[in-house]
C-alpha positions as CSV (number, residue, x, y, z in Angstrom):
1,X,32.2,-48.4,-42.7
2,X,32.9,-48.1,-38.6
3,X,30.7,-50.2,-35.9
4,X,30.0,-48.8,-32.1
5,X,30.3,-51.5,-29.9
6,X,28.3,-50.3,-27.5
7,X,27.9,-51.5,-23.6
8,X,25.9,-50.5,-20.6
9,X,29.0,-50.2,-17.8
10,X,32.3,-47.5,-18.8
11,X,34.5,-49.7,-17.6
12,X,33.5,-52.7,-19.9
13,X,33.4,-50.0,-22.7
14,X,37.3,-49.0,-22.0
15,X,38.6,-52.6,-21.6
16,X,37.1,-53.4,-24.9
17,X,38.7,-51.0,-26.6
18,X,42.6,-51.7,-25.3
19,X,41.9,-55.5,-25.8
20,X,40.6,-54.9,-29.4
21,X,43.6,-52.5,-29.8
22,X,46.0,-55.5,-28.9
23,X,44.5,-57.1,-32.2
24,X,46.0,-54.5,-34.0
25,X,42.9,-52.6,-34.2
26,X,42.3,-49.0,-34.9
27,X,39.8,-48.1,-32.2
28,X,38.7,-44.9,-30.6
29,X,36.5,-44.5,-27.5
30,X,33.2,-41.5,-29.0
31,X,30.2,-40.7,-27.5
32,X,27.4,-43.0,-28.0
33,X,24.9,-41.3,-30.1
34,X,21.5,-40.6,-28.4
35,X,19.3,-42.4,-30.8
36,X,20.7,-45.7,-29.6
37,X,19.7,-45.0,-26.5
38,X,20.9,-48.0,-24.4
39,X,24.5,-47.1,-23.2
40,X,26.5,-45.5,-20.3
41,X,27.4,-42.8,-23.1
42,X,30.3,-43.8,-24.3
43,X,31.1,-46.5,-27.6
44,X,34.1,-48.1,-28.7
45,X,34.4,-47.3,-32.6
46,X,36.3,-49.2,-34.9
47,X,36.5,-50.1,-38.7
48,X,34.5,-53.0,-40.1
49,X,36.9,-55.1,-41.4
50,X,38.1,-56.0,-37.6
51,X,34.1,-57.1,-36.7
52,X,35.6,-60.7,-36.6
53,X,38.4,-59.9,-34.0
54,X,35.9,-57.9,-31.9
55,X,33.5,-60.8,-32.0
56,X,36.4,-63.2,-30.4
57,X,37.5,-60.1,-27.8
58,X,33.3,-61.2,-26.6
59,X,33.8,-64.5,-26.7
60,X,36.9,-64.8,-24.7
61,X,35.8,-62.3,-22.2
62,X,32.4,-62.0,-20.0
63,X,31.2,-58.7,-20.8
64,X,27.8,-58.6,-19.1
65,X,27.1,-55.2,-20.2
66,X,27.5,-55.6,-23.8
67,X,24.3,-53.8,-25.8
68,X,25.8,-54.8,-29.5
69,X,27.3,-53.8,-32.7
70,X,26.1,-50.9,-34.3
71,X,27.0,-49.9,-38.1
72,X,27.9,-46.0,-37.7
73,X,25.8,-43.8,-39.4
């Protein structure tokens, strides 16, 4: 199982990604699918067992823009 971590600003989506990738995380940067319908179009995808890393990446950073976790279906 993958989540979309999905955010309303590019930007916010990209730095996400690397800073969850520094965790040792597999993530890829995919289109956000239309039937969530609250993002800037892009999502940052990654595998469910590193939901508790992404989760800190929030905490320790102010990312305004954040929309939430989304399991991938």
């Amino acid at each position: 199982m993958h989540y979309l971590a999905v955010f309303r600003a590019r930007t916010q989506t990209i730095i996400f990604a690397n800073l969850l990738k520094s965790y040792g995380a597999p993530v890829s940067v995919v289109n956000t699918p239309r039937r969530l319908n609250v993002s800037c179009g892009i999502s940052a995808k990654f595998p469910a067992v590193f939901k508790p890393q992404a989760e800190q990446v929030l905490a320790r950073r102010n990312f305004d823009t954040f929309a939430g976790f989304f399991p991938e279906i």
